[in-house]
LUMNUKOL-136185 format. One line per field, with one value per residue (C-alpha): chain; residue number from 1; x, y, z. Coordinates in steps of 0.05 Angstrom, whole numbers, plus 5000, padded with zeros to 4 digits. Layout:
% residues N
marmar: c(A, ...)
mardo: c(NUM, ...)
c1: c(X, ...)
c2: c(Y, ...)
c3: c(Z, ...)
//
This chain:
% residues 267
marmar: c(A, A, A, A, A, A, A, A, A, A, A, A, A, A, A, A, A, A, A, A, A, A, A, A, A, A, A, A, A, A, A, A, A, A, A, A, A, A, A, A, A, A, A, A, A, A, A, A, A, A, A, A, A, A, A, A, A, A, A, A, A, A, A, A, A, A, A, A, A, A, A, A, A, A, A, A, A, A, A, A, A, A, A, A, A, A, A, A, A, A, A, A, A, A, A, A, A, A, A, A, A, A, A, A, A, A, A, A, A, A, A, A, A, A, A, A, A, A, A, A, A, A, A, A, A, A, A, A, A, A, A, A, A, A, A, A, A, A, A, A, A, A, A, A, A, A, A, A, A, A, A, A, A, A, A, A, A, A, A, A, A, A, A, A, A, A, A, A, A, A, A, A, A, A, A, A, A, A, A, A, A, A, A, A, A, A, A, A, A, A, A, A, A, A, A, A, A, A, A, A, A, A, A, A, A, A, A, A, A, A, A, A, A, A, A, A, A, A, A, A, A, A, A, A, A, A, A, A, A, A, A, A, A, A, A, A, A, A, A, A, A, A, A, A, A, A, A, A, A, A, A, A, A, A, A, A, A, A, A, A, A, A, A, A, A, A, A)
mardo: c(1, 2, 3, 4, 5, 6, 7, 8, 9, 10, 11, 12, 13, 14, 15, 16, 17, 18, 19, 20, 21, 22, 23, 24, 25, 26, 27, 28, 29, 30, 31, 32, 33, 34, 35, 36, 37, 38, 39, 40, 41, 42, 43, 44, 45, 46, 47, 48, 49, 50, 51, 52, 53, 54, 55, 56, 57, 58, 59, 60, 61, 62, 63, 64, 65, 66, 67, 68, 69, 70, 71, 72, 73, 74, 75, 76, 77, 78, 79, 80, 81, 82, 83, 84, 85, 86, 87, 88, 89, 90, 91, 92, 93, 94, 95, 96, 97, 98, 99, 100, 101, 102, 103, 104, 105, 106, 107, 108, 109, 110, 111, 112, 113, 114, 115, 116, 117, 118, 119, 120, 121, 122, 123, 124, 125, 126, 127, 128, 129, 130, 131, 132, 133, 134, 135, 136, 137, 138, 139, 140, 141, 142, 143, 144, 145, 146, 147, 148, 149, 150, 151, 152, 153, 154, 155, 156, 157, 158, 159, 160, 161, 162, 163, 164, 165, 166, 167, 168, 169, 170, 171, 172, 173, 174, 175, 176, 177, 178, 179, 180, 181, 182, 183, 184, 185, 186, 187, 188, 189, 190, 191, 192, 193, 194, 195, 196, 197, 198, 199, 200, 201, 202, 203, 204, 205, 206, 207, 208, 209, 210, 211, 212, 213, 214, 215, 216, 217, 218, 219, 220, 221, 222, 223, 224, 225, 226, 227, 228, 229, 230, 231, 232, 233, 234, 235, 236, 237, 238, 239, 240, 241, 242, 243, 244, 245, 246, 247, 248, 249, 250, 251, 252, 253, 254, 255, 256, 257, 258, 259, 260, 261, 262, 263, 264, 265, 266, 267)
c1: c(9690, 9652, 9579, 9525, 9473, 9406, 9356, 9284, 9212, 9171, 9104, 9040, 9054, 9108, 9113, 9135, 9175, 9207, 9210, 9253, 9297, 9316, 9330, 9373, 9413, 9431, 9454, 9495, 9528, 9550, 9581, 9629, 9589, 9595, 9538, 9473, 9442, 9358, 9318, 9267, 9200, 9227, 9174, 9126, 9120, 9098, 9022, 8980, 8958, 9024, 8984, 8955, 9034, 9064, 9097, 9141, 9220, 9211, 9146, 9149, 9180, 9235, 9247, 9246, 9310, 9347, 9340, 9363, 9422, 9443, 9446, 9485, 9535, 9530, 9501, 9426, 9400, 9329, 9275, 9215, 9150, 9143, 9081, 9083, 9050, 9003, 8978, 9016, 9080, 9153, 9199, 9253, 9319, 9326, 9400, 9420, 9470, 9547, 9529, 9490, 9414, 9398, 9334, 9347, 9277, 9277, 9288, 9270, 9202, 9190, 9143, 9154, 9134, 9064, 9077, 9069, 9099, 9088, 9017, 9024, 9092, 9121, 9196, 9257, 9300, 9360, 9418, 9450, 9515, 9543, 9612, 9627, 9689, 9723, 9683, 9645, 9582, 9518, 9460, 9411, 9338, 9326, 9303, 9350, 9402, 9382, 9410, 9481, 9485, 9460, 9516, 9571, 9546, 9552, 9616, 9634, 9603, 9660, 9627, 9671, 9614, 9546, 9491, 9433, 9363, 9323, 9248, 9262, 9203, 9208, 9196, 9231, 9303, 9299, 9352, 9399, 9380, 9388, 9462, 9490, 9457, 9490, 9558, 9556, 9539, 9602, 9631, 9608, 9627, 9685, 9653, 9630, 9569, 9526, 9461, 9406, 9342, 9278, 9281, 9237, 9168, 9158, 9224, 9177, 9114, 9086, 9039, 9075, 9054, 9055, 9017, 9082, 9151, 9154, 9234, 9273, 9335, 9402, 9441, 9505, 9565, 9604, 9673, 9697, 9718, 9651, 9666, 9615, 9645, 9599, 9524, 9455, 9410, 9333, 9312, 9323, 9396, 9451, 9510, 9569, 9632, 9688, 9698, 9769, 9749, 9808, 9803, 9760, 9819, 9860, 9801, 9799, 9879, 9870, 9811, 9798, 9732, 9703, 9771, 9764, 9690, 9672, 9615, 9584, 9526, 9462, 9484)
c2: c(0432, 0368, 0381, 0334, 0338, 0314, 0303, 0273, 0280, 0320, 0308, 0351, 0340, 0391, 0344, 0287, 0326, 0357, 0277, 0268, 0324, 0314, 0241, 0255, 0310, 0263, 0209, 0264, 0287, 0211, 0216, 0276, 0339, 0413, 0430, 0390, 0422, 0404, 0424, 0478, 0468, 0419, 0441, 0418, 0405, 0456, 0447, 0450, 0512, 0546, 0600, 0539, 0518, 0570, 0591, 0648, 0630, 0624, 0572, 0492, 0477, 0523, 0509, 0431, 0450, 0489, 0430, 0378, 0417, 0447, 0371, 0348, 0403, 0427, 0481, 0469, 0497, 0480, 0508, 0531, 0577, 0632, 0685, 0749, 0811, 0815, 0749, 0716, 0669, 0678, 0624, 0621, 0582, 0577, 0584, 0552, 0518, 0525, 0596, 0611, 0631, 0680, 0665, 0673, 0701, 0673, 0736, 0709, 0671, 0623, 0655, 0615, 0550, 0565, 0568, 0631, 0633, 0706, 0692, 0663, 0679, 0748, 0757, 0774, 0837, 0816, 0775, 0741, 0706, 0668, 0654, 0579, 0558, 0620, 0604, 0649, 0623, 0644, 0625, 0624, 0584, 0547, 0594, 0641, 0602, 0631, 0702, 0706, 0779, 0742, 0693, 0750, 0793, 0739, 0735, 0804, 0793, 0739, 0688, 0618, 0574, 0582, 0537, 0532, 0493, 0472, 0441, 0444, 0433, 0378, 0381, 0373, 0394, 0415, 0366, 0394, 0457, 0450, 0419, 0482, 0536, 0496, 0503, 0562, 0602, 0572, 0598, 0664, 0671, 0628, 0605, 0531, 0517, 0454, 0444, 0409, 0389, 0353, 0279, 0263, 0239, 0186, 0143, 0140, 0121, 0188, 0204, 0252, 0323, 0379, 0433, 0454, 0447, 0385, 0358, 0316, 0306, 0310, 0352, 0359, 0394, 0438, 0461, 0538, 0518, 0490, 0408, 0368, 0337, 0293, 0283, 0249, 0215, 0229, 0176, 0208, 0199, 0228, 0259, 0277, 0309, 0350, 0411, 0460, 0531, 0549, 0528, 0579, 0634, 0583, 0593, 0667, 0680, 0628, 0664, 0724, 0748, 0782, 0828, 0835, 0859, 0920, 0962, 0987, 1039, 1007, 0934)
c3: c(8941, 8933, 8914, 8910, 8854, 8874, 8817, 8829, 8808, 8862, 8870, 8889, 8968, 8995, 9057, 9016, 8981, 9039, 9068, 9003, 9006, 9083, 9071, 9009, 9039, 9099, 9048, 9002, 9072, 9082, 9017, 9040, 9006, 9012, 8977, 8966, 8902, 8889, 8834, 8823, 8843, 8893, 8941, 8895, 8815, 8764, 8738, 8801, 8835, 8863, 8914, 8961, 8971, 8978, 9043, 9075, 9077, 9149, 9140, 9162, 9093, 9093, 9162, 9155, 9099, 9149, 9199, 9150, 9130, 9201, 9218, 9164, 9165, 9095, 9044, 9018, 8954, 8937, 8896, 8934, 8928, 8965, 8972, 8931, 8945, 8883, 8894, 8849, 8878, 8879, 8848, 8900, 8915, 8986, 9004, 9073, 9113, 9128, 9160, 9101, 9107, 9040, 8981, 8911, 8872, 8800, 8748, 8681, 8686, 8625, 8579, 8526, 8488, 8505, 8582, 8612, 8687, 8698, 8702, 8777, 8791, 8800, 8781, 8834, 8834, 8855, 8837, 8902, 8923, 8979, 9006, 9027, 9048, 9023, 8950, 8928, 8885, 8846, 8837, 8775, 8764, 8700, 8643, 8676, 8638, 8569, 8589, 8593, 8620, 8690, 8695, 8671, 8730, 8777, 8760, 8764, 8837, 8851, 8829, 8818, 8808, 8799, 8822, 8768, 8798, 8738, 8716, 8647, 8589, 8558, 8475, 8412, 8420, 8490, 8513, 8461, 8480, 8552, 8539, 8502, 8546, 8609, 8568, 8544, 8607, 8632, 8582, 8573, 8655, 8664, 8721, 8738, 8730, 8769, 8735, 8784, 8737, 8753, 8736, 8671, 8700, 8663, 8686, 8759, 8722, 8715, 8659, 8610, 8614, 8556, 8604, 8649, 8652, 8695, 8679, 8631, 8678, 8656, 8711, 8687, 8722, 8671, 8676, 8662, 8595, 8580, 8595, 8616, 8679, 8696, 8682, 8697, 8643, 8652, 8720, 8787, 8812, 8854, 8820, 8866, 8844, 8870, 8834, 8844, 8838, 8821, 8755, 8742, 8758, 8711, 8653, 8664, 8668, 8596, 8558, 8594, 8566, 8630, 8621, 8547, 8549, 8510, 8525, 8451, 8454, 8439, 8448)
//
């Protein structure tokens, strides 16, 4: 499976965003890919109002994905807003292409390091997987990655890989901190994971911002075994690689710690 790791900076403007993603999942389909993996909050970049950009999954923006990846012949993911019934927004992946048409609501929001997402964004209730080409993957949203129990039921799902969309906060350590989550969900699941982040903002002259988690880059594909593969540095970039999912049968028949589980009362 050869997926394509797309990692920009979106701006404020869901149609230029949606002008970027179309034209970069055309190139990554001229470059042979599968899957065609975009950020969260592709649709538009944390820190401005969510509510005004939000739109249904079957909306202009959603459908303007669909489009672009029905032409090229391949499997979107891409982080979008979507309405939510209290008012607030939902932080959704839209899933599409290759036969494919399914949404993936963010479960964890990111209240933490002063940021409080569940303030405009209500949470999902539901993991969700996809087959593609007999493959069956996963699918997780950025602080998502800090609960292992997520990526462990994926795999109990099927899941051979597992497609994480990212704006990460930037701050003191966060890099670092970013880099062993990535690995050790991997790890914990056996599973490969390919890790789509926002660019950093300032590598495209953007003024750095503290208020929301806006990206520092570094998408990074991960083996089973916890190897970084192949990574990005912090500027916007294209990262394409061609993963076998059968290494993660290979890791599991090697360290089998979905088999080897134990459920303990009250842990």
């Amino acid at each position: 499976m050869r997926v394509a790791v797309e990692q920009f900076a979106s701006g404020v403007s869901p149609v230029e965003n949606l002008k970027t993603v179309t034209g970069r999942v055309a190139e990554a389909a001229t470059e042979g890919a599968d899957v065609v993996v975009f950020p969260e909050a592709a649709m538009a970049r944390f820190g401005i109002p969510l509510g005004p950009v939000a739109e249904p999954l079957d909306g202009p923006w959603a459908a303007g994905v669909r489009e672009a990846a029905e032409r090229a012949g391949v499997l979107v993911v891409a982080g979008m807003f979507t309405p939510a019934r209290d008012g607030r927004v939902r932080n959704t992946l839209l899933v599409t292409g290759r036969g494919v048409d399914t949404s993936y609501d963010k479960l964890h929001l990111f209240d933490a390091f002063g940021f409080a997402e569940s303030e405009t964004v209500a949470p999902g209730d539901r993991t969700v997987v996809a087959d593609v080409d007999g493959v069956r993957l996963g699918f997780a949203t950025c602080y998502d990655v800090r609960f292992p129990q997520l990526f462990t039921r994926l795999a109990g799902q099927g899941a051979r890989v597992v497609l994480l969309s990212a704006s990460w906060g930037a701050g003191p350590g966060k890099a670092e901190q970013w880099d062993v989550l990535v690995r050790a969900r991997a790890l914990d699941s056996t599973c490969w994971v390919v890790a789509a982040g926002q660019a950093d903002p300032s590598t495209v002259g953007e003024p750095p911002r503290t208020e929301a988690p806006t990206g520092i880059g570094h998408s990074m594909v991960v083996s089973p075994l916890g190897e970084v593969r192949a990574r990005l540095g912090g500027e916007p970039g294209r990262l394409v690689f061609d993963l076998d999912p059968a290494e993660a049968d290979a890791a599991r028949a090697a360290v089998p710690v979905l088999a080897n589980r134990v459920d303990v009362a009250g842990l």
